[in-house]
Residue frames as a rotation matrix with the C-alpha (Angstrom) as fourth column:
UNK 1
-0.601 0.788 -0.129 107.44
-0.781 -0.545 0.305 87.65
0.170 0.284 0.944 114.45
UNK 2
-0.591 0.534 0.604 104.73
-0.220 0.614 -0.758 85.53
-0.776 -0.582 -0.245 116.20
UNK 3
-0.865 0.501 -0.031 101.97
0.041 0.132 0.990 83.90
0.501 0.855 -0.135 113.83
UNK 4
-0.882 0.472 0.007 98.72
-0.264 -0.481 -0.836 84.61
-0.391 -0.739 0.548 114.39
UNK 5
-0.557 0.609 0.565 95.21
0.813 0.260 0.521 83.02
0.170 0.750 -0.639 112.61
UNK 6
-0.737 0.335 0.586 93.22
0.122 -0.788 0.604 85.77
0.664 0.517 0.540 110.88
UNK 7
-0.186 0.877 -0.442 90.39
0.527 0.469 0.709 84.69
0.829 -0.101 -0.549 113.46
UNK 8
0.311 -0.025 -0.950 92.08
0.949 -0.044 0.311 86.09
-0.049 -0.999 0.010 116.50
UNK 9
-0.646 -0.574 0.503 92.90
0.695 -0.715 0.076 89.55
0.316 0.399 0.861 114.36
UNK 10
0.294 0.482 -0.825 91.13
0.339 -0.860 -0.382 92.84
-0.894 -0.168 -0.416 115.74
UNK 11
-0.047 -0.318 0.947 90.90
0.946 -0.320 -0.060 94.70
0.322 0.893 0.315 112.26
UNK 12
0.697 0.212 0.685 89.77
0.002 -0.956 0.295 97.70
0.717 -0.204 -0.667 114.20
UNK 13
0.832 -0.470 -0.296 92.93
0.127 -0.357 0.925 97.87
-0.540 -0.807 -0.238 115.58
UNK 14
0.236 -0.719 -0.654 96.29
-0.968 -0.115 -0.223 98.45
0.085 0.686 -0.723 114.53
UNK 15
0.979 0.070 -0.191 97.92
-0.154 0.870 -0.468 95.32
0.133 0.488 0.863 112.71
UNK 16
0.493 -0.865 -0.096 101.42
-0.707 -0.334 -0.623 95.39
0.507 0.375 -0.776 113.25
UNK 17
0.076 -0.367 0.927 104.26
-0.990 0.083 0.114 93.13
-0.119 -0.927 -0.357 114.46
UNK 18
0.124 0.549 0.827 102.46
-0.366 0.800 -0.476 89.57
-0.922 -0.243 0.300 113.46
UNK 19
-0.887 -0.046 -0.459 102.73
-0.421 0.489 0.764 87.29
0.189 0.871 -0.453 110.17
UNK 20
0.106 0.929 0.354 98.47
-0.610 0.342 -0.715 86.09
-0.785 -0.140 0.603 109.73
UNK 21
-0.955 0.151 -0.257 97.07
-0.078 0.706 0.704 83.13
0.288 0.691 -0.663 108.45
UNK 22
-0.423 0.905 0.041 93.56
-0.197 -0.048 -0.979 82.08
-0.884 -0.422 0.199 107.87
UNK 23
-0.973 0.067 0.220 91.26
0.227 0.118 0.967 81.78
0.039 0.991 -0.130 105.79
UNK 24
-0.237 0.904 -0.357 87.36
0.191 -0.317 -0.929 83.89
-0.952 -0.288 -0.098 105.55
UNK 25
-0.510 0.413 0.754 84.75
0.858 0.186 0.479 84.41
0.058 0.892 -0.449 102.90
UNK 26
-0.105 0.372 0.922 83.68
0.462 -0.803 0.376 87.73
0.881 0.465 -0.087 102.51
UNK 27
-0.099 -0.394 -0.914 85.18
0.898 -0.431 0.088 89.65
-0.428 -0.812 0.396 105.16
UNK 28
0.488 0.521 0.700 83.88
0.646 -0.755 0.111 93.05
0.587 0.398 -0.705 105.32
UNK 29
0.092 -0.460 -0.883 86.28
0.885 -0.369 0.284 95.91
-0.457 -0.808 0.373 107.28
UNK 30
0.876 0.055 0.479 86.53
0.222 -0.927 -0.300 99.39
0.428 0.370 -0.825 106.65
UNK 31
0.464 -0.586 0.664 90.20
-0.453 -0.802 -0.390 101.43
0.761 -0.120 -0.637 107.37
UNK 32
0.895 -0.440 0.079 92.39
0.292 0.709 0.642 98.50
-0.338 -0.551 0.763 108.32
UNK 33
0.484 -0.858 0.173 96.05
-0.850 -0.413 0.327 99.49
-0.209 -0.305 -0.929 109.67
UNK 34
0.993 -0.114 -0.002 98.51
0.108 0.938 0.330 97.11
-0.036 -0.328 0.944 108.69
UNK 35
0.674 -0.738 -0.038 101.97
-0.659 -0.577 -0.483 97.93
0.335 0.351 -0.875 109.71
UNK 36
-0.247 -0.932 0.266 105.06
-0.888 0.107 -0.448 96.00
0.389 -0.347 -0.853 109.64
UNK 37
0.453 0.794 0.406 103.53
-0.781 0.573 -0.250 92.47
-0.430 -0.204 0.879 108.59
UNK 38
-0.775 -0.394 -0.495 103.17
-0.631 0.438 0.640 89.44
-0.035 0.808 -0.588 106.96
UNK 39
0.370 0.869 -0.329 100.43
-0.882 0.217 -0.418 87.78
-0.292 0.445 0.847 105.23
UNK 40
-0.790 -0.538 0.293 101.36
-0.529 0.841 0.118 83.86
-0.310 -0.062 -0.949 104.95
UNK 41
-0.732 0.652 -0.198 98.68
0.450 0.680 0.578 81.04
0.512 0.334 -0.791 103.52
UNK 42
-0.285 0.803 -0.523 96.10
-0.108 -0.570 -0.815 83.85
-0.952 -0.176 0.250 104.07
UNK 43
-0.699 0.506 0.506 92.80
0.664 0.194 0.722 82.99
0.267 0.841 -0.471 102.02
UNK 44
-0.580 0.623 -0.525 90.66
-0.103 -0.696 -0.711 86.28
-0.808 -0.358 0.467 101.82
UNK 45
-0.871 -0.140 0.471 88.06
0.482 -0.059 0.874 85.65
-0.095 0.988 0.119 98.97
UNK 46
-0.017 0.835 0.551 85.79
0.581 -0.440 0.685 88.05
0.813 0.332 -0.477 97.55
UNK 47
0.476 0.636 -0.607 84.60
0.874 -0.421 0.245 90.81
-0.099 -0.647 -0.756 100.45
UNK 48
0.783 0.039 0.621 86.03
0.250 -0.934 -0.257 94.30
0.570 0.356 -0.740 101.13
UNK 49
0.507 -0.124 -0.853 88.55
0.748 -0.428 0.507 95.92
-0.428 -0.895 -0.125 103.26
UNK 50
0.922 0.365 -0.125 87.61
0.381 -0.915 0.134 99.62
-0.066 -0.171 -0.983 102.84
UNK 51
0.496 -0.580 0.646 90.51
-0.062 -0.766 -0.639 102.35
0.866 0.277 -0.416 102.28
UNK 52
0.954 -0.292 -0.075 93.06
0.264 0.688 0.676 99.82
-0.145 -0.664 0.733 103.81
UNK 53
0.525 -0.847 0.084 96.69
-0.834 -0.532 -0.146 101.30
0.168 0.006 -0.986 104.69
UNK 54
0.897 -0.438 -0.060 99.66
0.440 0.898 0.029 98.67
0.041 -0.052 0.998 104.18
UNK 55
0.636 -0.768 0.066 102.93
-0.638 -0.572 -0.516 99.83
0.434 0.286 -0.854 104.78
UNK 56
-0.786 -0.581 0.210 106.11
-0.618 0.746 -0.249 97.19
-0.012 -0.326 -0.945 105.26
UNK 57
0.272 0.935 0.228 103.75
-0.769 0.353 -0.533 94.30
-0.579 -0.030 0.815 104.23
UNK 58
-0.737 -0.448 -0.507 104.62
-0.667 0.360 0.652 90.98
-0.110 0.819 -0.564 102.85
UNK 59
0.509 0.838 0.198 102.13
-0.702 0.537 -0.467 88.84
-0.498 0.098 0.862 101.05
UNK 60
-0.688 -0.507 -0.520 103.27
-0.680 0.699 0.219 85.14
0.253 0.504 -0.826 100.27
UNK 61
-0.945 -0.108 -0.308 101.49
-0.166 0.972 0.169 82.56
0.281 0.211 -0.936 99.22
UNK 62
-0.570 0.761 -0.311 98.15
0.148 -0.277 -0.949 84.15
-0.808 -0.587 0.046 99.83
UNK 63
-0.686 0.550 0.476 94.65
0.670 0.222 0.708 84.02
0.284 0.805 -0.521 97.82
UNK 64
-0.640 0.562 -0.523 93.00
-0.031 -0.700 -0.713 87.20
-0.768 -0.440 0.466 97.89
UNK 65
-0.813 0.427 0.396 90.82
0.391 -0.103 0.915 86.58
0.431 0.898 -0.083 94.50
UNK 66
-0.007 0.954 0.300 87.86
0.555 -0.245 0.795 89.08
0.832 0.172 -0.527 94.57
UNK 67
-0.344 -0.121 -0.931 88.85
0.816 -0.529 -0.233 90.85
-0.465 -0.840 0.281 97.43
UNK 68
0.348 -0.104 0.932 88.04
0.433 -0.863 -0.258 95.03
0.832 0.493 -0.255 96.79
UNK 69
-0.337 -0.744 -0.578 90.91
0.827 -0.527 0.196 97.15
-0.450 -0.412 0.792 98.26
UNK 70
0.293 0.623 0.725 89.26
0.865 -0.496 0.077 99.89
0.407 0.605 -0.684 96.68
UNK 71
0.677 -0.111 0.728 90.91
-0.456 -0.840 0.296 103.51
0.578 -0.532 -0.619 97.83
UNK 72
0.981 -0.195 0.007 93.44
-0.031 -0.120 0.992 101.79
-0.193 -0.973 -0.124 99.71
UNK 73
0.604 -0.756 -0.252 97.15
-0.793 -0.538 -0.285 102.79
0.079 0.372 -0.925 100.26
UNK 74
0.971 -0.176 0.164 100.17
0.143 0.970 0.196 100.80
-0.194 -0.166 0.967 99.74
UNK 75
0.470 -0.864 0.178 103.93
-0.696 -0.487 -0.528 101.19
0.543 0.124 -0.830 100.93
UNK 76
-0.506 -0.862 0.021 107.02
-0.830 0.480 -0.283 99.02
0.234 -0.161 -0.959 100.71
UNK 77
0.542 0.363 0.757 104.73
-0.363 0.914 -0.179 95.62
-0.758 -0.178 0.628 100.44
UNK 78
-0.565 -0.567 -0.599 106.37
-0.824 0.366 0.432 93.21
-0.025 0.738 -0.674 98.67
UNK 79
0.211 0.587 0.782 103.76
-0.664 0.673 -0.327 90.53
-0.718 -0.450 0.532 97.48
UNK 80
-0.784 -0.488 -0.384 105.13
-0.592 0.773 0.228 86.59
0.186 0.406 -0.895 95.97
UNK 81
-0.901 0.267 -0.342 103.55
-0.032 0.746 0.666 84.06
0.432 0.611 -0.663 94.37
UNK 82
-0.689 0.686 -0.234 100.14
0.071 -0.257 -0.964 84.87
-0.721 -0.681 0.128 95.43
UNK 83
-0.490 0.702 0.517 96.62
0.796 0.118 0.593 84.53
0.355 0.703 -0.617 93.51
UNK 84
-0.545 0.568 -0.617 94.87
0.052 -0.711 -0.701 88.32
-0.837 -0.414 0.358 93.43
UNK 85
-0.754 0.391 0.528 92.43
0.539 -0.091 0.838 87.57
0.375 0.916 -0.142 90.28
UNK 86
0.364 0.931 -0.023 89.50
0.601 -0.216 0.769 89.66
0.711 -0.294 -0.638 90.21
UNK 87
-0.072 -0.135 -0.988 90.94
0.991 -0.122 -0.056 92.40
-0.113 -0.983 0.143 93.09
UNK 88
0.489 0.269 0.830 90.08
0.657 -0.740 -0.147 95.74
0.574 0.616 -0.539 92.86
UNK 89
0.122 -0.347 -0.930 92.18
0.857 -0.435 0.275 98.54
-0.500 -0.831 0.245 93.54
UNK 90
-0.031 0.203 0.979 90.49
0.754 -0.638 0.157 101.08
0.656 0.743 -0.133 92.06
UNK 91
0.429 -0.194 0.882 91.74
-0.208 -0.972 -0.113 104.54
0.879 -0.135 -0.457 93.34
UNK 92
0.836 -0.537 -0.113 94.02
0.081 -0.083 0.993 103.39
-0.542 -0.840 -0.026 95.81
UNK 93
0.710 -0.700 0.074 97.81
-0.611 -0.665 -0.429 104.51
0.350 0.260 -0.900 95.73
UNK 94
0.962 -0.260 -0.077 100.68
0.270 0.946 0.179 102.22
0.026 -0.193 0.981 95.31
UNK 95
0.643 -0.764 -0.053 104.34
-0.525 -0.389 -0.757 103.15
0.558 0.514 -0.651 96.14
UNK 96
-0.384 -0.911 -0.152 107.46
-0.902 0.405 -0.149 101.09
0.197 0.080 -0.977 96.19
UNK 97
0.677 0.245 0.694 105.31
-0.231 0.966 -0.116 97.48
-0.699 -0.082 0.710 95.65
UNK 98
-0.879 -0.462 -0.114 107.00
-0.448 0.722 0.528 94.36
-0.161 0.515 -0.842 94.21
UNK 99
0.228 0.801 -0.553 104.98
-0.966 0.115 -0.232 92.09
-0.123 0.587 0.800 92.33
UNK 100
-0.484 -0.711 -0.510 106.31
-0.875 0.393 0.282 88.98
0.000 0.583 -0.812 91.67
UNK 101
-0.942 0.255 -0.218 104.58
0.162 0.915 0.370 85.30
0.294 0.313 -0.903 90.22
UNK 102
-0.677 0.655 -0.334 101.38
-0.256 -0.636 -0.728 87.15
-0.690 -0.408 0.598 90.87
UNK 103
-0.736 0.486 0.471 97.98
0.675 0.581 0.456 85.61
-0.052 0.653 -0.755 89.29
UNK 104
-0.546 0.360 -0.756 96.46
0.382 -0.697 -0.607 88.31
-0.746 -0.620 0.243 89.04
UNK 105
-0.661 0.480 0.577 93.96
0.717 0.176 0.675 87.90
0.223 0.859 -0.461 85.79
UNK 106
0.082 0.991 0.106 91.29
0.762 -0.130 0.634 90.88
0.642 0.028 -0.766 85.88
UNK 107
-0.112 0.060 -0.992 92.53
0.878 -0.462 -0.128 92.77
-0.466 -0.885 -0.001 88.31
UNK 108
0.709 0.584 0.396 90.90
0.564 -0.806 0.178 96.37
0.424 0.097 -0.901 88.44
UNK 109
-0.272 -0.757 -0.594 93.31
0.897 -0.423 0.128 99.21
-0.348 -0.498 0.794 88.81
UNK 110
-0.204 0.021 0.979 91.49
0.773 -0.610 0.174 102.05
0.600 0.792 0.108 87.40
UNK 111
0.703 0.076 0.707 92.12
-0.002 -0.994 0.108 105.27
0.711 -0.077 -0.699 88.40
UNK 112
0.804 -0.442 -0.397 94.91
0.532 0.239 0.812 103.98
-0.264 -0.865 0.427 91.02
UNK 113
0.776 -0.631 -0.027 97.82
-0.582 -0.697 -0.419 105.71
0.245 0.340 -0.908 91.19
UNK 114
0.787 -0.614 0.049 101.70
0.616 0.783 -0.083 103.61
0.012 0.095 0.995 90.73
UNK 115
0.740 -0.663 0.116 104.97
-0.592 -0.722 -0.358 104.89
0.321 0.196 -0.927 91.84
UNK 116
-0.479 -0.878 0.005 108.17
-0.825 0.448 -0.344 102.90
0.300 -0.169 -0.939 91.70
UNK 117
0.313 0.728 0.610 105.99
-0.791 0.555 -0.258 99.71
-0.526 -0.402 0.749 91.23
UNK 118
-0.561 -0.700 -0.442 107.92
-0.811 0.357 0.463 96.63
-0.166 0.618 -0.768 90.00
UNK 119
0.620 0.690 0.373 105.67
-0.604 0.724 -0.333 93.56
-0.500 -0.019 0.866 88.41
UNK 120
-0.390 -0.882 -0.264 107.93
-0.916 0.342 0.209 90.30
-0.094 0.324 -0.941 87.52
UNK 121
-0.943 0.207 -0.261 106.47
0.200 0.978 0.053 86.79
0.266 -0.002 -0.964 86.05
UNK 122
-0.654 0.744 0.137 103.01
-0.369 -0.156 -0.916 88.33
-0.660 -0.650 0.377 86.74
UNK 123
-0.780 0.446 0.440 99.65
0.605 0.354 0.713 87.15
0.163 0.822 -0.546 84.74
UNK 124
-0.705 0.231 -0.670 97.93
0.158 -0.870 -0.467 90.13
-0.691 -0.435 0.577 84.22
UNK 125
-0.804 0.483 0.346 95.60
0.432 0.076 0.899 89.04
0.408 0.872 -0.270 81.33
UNK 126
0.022 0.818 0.575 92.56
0.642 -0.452 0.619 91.62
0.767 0.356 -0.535 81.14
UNK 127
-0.138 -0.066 -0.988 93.62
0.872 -0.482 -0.090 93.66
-0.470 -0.874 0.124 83.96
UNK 128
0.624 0.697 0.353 91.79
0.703 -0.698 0.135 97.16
0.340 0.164 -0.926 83.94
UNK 129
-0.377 -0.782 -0.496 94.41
0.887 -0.459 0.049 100.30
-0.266 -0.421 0.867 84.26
UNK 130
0.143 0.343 0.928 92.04
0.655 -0.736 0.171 102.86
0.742 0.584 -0.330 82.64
UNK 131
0.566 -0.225 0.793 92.91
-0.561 -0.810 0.171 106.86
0.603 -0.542 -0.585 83.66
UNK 132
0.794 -0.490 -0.360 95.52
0.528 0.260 0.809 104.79
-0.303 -0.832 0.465 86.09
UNK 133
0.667 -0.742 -0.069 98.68
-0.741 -0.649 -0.173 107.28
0.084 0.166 -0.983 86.54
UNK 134
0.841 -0.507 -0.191 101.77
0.528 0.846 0.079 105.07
0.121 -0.167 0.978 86.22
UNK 135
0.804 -0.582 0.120 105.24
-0.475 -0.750 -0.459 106.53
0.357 0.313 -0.880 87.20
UNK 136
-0.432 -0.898 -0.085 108.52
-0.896 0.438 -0.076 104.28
0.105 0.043 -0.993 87.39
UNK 137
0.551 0.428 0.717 106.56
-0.269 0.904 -0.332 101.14
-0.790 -0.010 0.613 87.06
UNK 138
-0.424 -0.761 -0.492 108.19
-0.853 0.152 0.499 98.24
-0.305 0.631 -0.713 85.52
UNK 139
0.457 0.761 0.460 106.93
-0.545 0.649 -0.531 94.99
-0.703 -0.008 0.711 83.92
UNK 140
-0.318 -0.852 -0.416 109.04
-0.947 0.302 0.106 92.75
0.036 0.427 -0.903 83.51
UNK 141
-0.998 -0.064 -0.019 108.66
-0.056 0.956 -0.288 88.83
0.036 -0.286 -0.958 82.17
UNK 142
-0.558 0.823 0.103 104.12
0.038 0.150 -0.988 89.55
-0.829 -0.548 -0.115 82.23
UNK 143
-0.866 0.179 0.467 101.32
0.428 -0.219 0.877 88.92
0.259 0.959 0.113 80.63
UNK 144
-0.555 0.644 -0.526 99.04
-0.007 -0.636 -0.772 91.58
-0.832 -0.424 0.357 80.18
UNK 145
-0.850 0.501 0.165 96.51
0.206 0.027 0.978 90.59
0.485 0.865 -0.126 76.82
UNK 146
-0.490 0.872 0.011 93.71
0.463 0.250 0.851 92.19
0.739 0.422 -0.526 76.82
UNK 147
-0.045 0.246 -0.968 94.18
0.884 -0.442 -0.153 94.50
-0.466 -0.863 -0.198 79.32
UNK 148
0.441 0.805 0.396 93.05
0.890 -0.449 -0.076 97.92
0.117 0.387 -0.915 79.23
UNK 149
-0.517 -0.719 -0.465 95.28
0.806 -0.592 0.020 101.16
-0.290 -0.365 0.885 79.28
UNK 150
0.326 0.763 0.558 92.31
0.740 -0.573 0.351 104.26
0.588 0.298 -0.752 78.19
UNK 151
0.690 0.182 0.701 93.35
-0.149 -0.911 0.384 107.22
0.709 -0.369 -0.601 79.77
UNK 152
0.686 -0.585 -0.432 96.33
0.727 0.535 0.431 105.69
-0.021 -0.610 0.792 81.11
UNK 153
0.769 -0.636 0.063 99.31
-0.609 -0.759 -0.231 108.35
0.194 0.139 -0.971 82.21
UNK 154
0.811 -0.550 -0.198 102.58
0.440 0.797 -0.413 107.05
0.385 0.248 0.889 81.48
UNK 155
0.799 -0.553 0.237 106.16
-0.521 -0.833 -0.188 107.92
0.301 0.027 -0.953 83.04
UNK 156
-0.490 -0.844 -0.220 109.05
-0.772 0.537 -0.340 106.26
0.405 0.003 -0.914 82.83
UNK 157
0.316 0.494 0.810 107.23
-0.559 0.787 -0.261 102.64
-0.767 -0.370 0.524 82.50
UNK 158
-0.175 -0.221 -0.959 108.59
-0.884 0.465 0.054 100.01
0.434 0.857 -0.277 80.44
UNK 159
0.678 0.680 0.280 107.40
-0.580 0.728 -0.365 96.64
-0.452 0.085 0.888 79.35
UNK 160
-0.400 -0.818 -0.413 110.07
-0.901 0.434 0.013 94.01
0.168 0.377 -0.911 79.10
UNK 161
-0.990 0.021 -0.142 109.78
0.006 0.995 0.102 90.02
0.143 0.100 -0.985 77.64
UNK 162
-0.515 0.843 -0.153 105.45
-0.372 -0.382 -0.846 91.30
-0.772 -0.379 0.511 77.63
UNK 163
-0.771 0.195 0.607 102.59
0.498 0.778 0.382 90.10
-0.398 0.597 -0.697 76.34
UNK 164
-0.768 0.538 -0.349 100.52
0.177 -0.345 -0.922 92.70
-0.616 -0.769 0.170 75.29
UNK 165
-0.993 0.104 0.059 98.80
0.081 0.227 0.970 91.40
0.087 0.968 -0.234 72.58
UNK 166
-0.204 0.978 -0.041 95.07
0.714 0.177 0.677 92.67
0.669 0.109 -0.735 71.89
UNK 167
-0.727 -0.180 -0.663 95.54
0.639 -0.530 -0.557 95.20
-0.251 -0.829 0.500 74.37
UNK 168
0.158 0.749 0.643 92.69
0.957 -0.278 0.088 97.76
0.245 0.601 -0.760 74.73
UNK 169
0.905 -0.119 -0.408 93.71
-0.013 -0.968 0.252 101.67
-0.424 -0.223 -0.878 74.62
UNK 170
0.372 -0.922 0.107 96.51
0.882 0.315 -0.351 101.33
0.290 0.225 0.930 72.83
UNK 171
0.260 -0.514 0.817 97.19
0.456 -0.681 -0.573 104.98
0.851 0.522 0.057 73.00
UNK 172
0.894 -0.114 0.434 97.34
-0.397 -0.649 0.649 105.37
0.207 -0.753 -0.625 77.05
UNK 173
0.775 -0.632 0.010 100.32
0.621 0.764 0.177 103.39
-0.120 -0.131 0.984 76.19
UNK 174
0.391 -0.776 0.494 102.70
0.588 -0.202 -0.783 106.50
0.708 0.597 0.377 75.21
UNK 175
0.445 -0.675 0.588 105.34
-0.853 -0.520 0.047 107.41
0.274 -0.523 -0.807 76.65
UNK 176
0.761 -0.257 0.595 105.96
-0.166 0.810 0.562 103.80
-0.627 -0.527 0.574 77.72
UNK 177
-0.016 -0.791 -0.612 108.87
-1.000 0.002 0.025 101.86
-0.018 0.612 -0.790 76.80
UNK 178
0.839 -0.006 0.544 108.98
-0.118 0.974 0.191 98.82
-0.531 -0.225 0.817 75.35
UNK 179
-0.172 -0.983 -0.070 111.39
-0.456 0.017 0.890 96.25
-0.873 0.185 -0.451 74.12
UNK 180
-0.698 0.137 -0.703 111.47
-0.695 0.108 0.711 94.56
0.173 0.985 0.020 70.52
UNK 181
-0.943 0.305 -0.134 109.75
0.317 0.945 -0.078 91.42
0.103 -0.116 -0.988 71.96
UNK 182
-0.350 0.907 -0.235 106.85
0.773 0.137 -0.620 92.89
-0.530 -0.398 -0.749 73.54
UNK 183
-0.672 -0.439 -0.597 107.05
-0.339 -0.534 0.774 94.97
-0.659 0.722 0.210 70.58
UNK 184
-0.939 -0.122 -0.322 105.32
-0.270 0.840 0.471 92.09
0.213 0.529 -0.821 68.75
UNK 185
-0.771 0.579 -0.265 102.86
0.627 0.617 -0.475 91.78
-0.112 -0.533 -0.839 70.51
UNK 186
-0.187 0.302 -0.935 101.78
0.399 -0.846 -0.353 94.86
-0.898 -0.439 0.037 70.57
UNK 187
-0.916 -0.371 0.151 101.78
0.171 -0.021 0.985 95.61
-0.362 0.928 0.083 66.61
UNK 188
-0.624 0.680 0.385 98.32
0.565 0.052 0.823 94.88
0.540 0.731 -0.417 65.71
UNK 189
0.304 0.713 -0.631 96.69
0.818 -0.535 -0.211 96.80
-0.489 -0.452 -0.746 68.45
UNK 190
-0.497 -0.235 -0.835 99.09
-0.131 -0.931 0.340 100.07
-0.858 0.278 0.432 67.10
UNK 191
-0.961 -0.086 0.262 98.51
0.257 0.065 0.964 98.76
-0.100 0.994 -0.040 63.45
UNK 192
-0.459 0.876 0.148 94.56
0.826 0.359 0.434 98.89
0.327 0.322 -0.889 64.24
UNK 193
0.206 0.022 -0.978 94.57
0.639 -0.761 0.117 101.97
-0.742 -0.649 -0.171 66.51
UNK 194
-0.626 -0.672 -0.395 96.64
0.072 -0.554 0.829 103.34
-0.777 0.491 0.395 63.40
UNK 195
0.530 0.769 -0.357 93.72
-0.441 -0.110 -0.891 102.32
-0.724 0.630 0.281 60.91
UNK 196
-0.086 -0.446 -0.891 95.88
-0.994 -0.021 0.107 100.15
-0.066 0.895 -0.441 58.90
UNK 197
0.802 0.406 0.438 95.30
-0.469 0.882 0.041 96.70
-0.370 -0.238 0.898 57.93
UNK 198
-0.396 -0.876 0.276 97.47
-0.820 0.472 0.324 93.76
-0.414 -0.098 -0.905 58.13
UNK 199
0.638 0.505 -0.581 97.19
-0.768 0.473 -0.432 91.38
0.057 0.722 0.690 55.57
């Protein structure tokens, strides 16, 4: 797989084939193809790219803070140690991502839809999942304080070695599974959700 700097990328074309690097400040594209990739010391901060299709996609070691993926699809990406604070991927549709050492504070997932979506060692502190459908999503090893789960649908999701202390919605949590640890964490949001006070 050839490398390629982000500079010499047609976005209006298909992506496919190449491993990019680069680095742009608000990059604006609309219905970027990327098949059968890889995303290497790629800095994208802040701009857009529009109801973007990823499919076979690896992101390593890439800073996409503030980016908005908004509406856009995602299959079989696997993205490592990478910084996606602040990224929005409201209503877009995620199946079979990995997740792993992901900084990914703030991120915006509401309304997005998750199938078979594994997150490992992530920092997910205030990340936004409201009305987001989750279904085999794991989380494993993350914190997620202060993130938001309102109108969250659950299925088979569980929350192992988690932080989800302060969490807001407690109740689009059900159905989830957790374990005793992130248990703990979780307490005072049920206990307050529950109307009961902890003295």
């Amino acid at each position: 797989m050839g490398t390629v700097d982000l500079a010499d990328v047609d976005l209006e074309q298909l992506v496919t084939g190449v491993s990019v690097r680069g680095d742009a400040d608000e990059l604006h594209a609309e219905d970027v193809e990327v098949v059968a990739a890889r995303f290497a010391d790629l800095r994208l901060i802040g701009g857009r790219l529009g109801r973007a299709r990823f499919t076979d996609l690896e992101v390593e070691a890439c800073d996409l803070s503030g980016l908005d993926l908004g509406e856009a699809q995602w299959q079989r990406v696997a993205v490592g140690e990478s910084r996606l604070a602040g990224v929005s991927l409201a209503g877009a549709g995620l199946r079979d991502v990995a997740f792993t050492q992901v900084r990914g504070a703030r991120l915006d997932a509401r309304f997005a839809t998750l199938r078979a979506v594994r997150f490992t060692g992530c920092d997910l502190t205030e990340a936004d999942l409201t009305a987001a459908s989750l279904d085999g999503v794991e989380f494993v090893d993350c914190r997620l304080a202060q993130a938001r789960f309102a109108q969250a649908t659950l299925v088979r999701t569980s929350f192992t070695g988690c932080d989800l202390s302060a969490v807001q919605g407690v109740t689009g949590l059900r159905d989830g599974v957790v374990d005793a640890a992130t248990l703990t964490t979780l307490a005072p949001a049920l206990a307050a959700a529950a109307g009961i006070a902890v003295r």
